[in-house]
CHARMM-style PDB file with segment names, atoms N, HN, CA, C and O in Angstrom:
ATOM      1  N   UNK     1      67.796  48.276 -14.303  1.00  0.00      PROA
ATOM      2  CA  UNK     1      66.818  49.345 -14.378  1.00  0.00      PROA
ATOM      3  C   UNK     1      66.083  49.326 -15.724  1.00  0.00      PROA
ATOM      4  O   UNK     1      64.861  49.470 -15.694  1.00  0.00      PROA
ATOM      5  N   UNK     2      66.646  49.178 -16.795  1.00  0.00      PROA
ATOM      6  HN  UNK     2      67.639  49.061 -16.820  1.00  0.00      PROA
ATOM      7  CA  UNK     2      66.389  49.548 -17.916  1.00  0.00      PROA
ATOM      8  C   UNK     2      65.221  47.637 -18.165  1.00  0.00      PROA
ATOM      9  O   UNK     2      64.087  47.551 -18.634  1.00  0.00      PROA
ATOM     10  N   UNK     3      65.914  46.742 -17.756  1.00  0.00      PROA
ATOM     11  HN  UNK     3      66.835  46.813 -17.374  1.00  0.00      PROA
ATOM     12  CA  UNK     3      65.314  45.884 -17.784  1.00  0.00      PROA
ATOM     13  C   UNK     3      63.606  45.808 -17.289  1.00  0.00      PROA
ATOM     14  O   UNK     3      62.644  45.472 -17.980  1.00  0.00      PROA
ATOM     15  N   UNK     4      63.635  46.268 -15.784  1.00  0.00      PROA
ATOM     16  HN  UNK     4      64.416  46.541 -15.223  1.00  0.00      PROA
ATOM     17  CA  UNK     4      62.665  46.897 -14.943  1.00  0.00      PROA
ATOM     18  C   UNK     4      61.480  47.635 -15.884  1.00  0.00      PROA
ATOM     19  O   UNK     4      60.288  47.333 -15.835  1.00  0.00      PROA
ATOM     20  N   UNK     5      61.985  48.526 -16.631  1.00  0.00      PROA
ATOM     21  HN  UNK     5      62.953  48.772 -16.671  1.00  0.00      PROA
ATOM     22  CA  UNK     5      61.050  49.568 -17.204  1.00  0.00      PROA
ATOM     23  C   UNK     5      60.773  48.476 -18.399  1.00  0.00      PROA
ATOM     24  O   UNK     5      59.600  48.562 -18.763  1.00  0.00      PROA
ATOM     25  N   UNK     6      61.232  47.851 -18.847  1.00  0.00      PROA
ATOM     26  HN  UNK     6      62.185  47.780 -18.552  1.00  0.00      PROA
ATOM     27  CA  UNK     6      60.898  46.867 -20.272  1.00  0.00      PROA
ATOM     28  C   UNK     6      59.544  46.137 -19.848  1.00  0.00      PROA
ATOM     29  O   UNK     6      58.408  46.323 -20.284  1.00  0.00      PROA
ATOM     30  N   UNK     7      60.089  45.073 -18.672  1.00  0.00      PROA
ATOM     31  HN  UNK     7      61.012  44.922 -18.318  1.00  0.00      PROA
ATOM     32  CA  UNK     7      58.790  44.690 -18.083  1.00  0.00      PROA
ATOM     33  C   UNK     7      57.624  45.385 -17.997  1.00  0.00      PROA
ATOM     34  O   UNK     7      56.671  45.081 -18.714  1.00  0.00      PROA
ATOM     35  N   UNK     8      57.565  46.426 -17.086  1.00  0.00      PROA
ATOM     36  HN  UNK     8      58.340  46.673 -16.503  1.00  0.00      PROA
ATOM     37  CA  UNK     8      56.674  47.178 -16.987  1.00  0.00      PROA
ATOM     38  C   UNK     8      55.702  47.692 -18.371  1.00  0.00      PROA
ATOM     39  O   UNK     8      54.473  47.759 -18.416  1.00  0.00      PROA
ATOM     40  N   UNK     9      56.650  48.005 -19.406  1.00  0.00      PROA
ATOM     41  HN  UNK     9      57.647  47.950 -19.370  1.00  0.00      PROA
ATOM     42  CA  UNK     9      56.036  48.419 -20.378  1.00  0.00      PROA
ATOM     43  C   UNK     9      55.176  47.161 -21.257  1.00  0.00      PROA
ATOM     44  O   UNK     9      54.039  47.263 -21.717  1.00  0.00      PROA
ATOM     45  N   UNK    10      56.006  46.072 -21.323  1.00  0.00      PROA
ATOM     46  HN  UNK    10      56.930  45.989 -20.949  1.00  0.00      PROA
ATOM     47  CA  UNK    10      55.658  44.521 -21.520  1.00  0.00      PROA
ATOM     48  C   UNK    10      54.119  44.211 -20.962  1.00  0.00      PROA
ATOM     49  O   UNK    10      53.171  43.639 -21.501  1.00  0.00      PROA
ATOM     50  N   UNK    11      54.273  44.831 -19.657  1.00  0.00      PROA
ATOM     51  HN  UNK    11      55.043  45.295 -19.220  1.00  0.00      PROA
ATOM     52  CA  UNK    11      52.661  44.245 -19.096  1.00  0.00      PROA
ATOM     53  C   UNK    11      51.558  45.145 -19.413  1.00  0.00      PROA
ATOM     54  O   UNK    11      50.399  44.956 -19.782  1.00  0.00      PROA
ATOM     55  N   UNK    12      52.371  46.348 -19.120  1.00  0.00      PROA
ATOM     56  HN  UNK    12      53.313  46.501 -18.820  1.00  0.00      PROA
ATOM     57  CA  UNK    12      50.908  47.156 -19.563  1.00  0.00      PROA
ATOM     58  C   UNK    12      50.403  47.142 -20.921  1.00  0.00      PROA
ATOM     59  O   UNK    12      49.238  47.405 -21.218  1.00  0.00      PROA
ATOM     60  N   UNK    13      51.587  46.734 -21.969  1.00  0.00      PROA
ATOM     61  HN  UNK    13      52.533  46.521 -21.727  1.00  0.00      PROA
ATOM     62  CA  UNK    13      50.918  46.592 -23.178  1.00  0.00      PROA
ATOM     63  C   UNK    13      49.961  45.422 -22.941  1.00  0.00      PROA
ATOM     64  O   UNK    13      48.787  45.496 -23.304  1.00  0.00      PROA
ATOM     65  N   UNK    14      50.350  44.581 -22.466  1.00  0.00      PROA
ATOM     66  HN  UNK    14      51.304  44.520 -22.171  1.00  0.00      PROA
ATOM     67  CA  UNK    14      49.455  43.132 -22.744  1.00  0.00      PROA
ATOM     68  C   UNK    14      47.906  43.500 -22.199  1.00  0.00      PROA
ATOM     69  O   UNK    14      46.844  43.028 -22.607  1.00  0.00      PROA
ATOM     70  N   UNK    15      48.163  44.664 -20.967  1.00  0.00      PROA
ATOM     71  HN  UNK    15      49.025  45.047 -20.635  1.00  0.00      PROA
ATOM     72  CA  UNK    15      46.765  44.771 -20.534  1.00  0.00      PROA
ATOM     73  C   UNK    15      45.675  44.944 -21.004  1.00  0.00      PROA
ATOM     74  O   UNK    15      44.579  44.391 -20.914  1.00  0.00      PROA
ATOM     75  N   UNK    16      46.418  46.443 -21.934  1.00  0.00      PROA
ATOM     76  HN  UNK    16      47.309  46.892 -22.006  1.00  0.00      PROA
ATOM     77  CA  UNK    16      45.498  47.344 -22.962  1.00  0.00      PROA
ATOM     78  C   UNK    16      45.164  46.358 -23.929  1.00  0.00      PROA
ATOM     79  O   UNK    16      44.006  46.323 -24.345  1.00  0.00      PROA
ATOM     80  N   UNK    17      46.014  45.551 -24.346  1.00  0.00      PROA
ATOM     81  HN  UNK    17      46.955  45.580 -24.008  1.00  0.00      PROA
ATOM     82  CA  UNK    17      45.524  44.465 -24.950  1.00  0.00      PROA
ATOM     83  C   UNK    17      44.081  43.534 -25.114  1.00  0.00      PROA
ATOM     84  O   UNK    17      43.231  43.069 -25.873  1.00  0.00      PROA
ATOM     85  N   UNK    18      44.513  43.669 -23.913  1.00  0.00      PROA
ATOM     86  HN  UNK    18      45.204  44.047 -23.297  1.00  0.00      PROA
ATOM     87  CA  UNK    18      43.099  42.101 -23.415  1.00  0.00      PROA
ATOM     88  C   UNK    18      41.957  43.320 -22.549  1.00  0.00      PROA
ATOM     89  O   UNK    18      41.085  43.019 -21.734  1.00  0.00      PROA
ATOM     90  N   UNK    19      42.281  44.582 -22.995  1.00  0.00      PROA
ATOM     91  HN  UNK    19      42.989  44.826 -23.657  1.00  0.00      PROA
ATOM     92  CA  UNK    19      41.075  45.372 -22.667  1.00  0.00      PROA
ATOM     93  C   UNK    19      40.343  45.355 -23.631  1.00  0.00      PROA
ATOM     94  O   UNK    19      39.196  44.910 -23.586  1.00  0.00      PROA
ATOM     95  N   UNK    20      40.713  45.682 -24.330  1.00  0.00      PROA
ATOM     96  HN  UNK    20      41.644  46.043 -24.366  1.00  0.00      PROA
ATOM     97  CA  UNK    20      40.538  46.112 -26.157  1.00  0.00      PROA
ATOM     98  C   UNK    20      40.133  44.764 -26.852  1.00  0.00      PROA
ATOM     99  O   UNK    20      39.764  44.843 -28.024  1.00  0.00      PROA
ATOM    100  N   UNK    21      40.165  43.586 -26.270  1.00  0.00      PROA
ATOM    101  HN  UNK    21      40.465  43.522 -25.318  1.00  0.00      PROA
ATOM    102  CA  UNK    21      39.993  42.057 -27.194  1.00  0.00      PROA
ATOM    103  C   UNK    21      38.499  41.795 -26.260  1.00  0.00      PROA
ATOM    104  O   UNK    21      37.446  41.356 -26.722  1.00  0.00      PROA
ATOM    105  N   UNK    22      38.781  42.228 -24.742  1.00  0.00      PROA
ATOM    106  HN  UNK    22      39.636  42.585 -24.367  1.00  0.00      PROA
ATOM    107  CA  UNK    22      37.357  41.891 -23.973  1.00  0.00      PROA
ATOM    108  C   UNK    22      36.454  42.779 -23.793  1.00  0.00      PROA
ATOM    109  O   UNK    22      35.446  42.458 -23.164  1.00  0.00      PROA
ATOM    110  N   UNK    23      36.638  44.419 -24.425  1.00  0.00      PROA
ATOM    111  HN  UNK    23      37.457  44.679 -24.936  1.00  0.00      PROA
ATOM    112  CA  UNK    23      35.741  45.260 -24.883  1.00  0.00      PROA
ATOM    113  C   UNK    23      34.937  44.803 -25.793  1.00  0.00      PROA
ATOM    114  O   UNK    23      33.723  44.775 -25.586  1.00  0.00      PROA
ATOM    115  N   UNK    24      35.710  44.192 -27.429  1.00  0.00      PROA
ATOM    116  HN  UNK    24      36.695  44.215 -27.598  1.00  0.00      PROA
ATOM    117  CA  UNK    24      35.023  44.072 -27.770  1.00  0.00      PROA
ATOM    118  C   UNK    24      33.907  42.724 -28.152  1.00  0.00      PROA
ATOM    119  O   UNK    24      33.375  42.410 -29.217  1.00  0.00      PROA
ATOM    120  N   UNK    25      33.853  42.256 -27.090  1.00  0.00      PROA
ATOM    121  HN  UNK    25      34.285  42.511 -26.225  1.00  0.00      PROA
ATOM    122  CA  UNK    25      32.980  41.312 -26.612  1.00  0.00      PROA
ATOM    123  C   UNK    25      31.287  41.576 -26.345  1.00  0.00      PROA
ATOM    124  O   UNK    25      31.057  42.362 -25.426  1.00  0.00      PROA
ATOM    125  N   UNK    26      30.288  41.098 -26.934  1.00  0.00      PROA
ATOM    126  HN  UNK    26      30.475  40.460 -27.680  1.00  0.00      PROA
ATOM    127  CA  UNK    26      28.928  41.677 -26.301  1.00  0.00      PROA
ATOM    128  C   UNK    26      29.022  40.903 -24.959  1.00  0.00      PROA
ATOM    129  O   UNK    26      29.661  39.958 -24.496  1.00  0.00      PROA
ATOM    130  N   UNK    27      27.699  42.113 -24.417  1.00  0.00      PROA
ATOM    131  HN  UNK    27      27.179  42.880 -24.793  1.00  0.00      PROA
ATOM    132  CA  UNK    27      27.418  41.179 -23.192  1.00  0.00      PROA
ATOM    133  C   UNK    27      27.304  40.245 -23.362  1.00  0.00      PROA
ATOM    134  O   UNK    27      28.435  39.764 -23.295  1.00  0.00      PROA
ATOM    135  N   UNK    28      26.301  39.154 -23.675  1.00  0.00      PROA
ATOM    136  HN  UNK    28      25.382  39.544 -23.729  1.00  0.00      PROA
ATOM    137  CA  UNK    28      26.205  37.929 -23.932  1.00  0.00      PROA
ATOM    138  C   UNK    28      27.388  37.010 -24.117  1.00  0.00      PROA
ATOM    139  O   UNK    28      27.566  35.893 -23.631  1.00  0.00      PROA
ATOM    140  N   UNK    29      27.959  37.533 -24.714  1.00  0.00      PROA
ATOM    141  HN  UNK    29      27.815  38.440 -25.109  1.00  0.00      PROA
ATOM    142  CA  UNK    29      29.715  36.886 -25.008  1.00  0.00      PROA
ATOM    143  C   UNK    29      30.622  36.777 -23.475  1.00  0.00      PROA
ATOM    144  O   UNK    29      31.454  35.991 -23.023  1.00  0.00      PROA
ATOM    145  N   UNK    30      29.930  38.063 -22.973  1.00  0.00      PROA
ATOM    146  HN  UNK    30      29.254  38.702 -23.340  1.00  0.00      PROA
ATOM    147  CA  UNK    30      30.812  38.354 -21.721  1.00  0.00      PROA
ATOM    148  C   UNK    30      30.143  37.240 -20.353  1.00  0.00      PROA
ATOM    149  O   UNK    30      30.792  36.575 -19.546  1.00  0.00      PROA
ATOM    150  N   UNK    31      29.112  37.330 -20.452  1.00  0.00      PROA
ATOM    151  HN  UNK    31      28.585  37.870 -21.108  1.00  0.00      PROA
ATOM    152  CA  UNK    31      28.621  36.386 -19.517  1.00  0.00      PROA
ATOM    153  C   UNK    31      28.479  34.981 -19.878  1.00  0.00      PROA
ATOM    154  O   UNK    31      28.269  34.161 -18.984  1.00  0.00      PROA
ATOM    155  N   UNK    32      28.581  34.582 -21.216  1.00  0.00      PROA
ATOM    156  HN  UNK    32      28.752  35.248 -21.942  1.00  0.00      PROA
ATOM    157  CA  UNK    32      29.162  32.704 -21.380  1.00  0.00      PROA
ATOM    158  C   UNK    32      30.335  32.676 -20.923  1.00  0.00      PROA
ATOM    159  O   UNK    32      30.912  31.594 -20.817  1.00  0.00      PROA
ATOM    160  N   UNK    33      30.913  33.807 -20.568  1.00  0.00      PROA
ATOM    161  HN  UNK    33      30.444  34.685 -20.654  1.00  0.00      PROA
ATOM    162  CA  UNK    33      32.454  33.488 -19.583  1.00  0.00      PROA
ATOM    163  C   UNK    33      32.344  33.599 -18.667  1.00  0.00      PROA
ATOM    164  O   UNK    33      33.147  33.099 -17.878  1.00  0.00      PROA
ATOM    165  N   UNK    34      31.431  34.220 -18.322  1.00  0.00      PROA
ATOM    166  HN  UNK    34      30.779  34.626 -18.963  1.00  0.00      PROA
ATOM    167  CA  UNK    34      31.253  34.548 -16.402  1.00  0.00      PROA
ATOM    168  C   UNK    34      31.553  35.420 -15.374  1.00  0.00      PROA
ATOM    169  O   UNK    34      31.665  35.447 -14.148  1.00  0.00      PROA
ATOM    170  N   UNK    35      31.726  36.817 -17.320  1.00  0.00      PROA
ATOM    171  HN  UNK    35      31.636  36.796 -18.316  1.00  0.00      PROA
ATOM    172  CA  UNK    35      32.050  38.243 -17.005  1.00  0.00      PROA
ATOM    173  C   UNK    35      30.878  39.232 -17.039  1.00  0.00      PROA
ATOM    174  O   UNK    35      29.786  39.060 -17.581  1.00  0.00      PROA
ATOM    175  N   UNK    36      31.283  40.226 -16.406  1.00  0.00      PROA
ATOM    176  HN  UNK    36      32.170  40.365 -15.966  1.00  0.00      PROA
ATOM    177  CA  UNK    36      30.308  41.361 -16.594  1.00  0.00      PROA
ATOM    178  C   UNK    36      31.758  42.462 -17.237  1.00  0.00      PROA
ATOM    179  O   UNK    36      32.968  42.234 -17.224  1.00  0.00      PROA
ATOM    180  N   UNK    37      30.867  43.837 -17.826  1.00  0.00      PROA
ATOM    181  HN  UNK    37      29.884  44.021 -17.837  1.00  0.00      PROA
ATOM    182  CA  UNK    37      31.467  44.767 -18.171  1.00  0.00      PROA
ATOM    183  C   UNK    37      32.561  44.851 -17.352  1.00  0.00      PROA
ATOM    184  O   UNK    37      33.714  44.572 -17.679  1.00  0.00      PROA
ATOM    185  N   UNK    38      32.142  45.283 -16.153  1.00  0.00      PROA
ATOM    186  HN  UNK    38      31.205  45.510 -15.886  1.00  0.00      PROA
ATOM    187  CA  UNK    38      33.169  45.535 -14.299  1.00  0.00      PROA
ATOM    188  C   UNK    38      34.356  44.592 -14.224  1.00  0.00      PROA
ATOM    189  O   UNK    38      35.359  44.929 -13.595  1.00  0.00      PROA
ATOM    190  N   UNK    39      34.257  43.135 -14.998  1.00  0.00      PROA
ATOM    191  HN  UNK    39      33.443  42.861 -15.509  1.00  0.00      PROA
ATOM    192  CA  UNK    39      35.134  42.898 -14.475  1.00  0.00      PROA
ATOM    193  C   UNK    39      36.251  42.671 -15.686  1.00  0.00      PROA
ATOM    194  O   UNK    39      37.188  41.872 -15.715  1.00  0.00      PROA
ATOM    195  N   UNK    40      35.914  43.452 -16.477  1.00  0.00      PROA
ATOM    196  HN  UNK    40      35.153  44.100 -16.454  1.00  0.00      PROA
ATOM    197  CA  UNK    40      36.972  43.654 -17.897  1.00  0.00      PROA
ATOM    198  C   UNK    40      38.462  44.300 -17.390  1.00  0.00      PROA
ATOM    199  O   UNK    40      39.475  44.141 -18.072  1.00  0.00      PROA
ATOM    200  N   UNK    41      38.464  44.813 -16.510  1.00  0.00      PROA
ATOM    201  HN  UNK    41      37.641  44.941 -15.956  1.00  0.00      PROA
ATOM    202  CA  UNK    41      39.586  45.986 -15.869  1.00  0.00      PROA
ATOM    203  C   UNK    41      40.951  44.811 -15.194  1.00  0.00      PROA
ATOM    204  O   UNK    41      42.153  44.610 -15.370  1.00  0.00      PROA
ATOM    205  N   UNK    42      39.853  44.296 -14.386  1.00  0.00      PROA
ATOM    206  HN  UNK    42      38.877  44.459 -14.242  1.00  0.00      PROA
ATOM    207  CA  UNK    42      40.441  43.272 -13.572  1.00  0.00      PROA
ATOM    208  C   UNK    42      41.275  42.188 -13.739  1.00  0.00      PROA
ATOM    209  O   UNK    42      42.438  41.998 -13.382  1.00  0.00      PROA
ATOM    210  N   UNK    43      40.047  41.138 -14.672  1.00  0.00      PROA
ATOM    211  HN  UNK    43      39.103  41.293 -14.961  1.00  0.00      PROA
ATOM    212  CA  UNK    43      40.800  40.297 -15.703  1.00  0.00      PROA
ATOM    213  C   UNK    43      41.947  40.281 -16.271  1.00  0.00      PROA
ATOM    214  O   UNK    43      42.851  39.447 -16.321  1.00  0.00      PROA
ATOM    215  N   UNK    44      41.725  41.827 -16.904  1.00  0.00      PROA
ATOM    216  HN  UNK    44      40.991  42.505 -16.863  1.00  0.00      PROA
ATOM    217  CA  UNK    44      42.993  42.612 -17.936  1.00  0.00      PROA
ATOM    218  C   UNK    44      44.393  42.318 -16.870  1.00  0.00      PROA
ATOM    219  O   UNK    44      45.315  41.552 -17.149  1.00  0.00      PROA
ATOM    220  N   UNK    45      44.310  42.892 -15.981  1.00  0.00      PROA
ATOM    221  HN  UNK    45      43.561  43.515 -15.755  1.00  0.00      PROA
ATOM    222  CA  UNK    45      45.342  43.553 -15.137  1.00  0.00      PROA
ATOM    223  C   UNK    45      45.700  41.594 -14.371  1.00  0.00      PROA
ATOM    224  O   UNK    45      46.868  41.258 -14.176  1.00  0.00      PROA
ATOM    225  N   UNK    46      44.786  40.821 -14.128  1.00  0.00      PROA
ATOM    226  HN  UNK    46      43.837  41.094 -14.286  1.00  0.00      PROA
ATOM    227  CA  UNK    46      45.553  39.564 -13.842  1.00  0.00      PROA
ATOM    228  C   UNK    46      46.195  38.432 -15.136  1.00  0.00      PROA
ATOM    229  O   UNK    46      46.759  37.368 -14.879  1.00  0.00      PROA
ATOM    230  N   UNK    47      46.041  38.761 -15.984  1.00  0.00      PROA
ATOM    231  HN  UNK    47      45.582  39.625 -16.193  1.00  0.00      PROA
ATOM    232  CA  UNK    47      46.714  38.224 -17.076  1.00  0.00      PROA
ATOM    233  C   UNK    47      47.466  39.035 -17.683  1.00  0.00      PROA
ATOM    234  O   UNK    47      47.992  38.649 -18.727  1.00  0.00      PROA
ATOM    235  N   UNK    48      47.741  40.485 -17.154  1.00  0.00      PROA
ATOM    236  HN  UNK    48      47.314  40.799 -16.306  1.00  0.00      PROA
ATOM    237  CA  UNK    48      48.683  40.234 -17.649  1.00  0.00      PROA
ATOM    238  C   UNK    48      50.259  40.667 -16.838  1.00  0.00      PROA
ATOM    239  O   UNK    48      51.312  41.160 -17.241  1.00  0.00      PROA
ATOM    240  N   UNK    49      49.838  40.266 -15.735  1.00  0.00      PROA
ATOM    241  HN  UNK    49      48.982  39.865 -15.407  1.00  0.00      PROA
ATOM    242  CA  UNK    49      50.945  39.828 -14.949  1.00  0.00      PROA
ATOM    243  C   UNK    49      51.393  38.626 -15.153  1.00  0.00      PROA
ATOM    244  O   UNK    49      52.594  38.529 -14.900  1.00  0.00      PROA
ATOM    245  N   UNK    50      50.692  37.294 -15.656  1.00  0.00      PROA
ATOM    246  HN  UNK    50      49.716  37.373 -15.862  1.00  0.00      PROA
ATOM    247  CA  UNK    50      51.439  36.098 -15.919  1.00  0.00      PROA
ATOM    248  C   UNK    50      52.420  36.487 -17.182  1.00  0.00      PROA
ATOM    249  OT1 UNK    50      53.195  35.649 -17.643  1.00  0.00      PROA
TER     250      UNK     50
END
C-alpha cells in the first residue's frame, strides 16, 4: 500500500514537472516539437507514466 501511494506521488511529481519545463516554452519552441499549448497536459501525463 504504502509502496502504491509512493508511486503515485512519484508520477504526479514528474508530471507537474514536465508541465512547468513545457510551460515554459514559447510557442515557437512548442511547435519545432510539434506541440501546441493543448497538448502540454497530455504529453505531461504520458511521460510521466514511463
Amino acid at each position: 500500500m504504502v509502496k502504491l501511494i509512493t508511486e503515485k506521488v512519484s508520477a504526479w511529481r514528474r508530471y507537474r514537472a514536465s508541465v512547468r519545463e513545457l510551460s515554459r516554452l514559447t510557442d515557437r519552441e512548442l511547435a519545432e516539437l510539434g506541440l501546441s499549448r493543448s497538448d502540454i497536459e497530455a504529453v505531461a501525463r504520458v511521460s510521466a507514466t514511463f
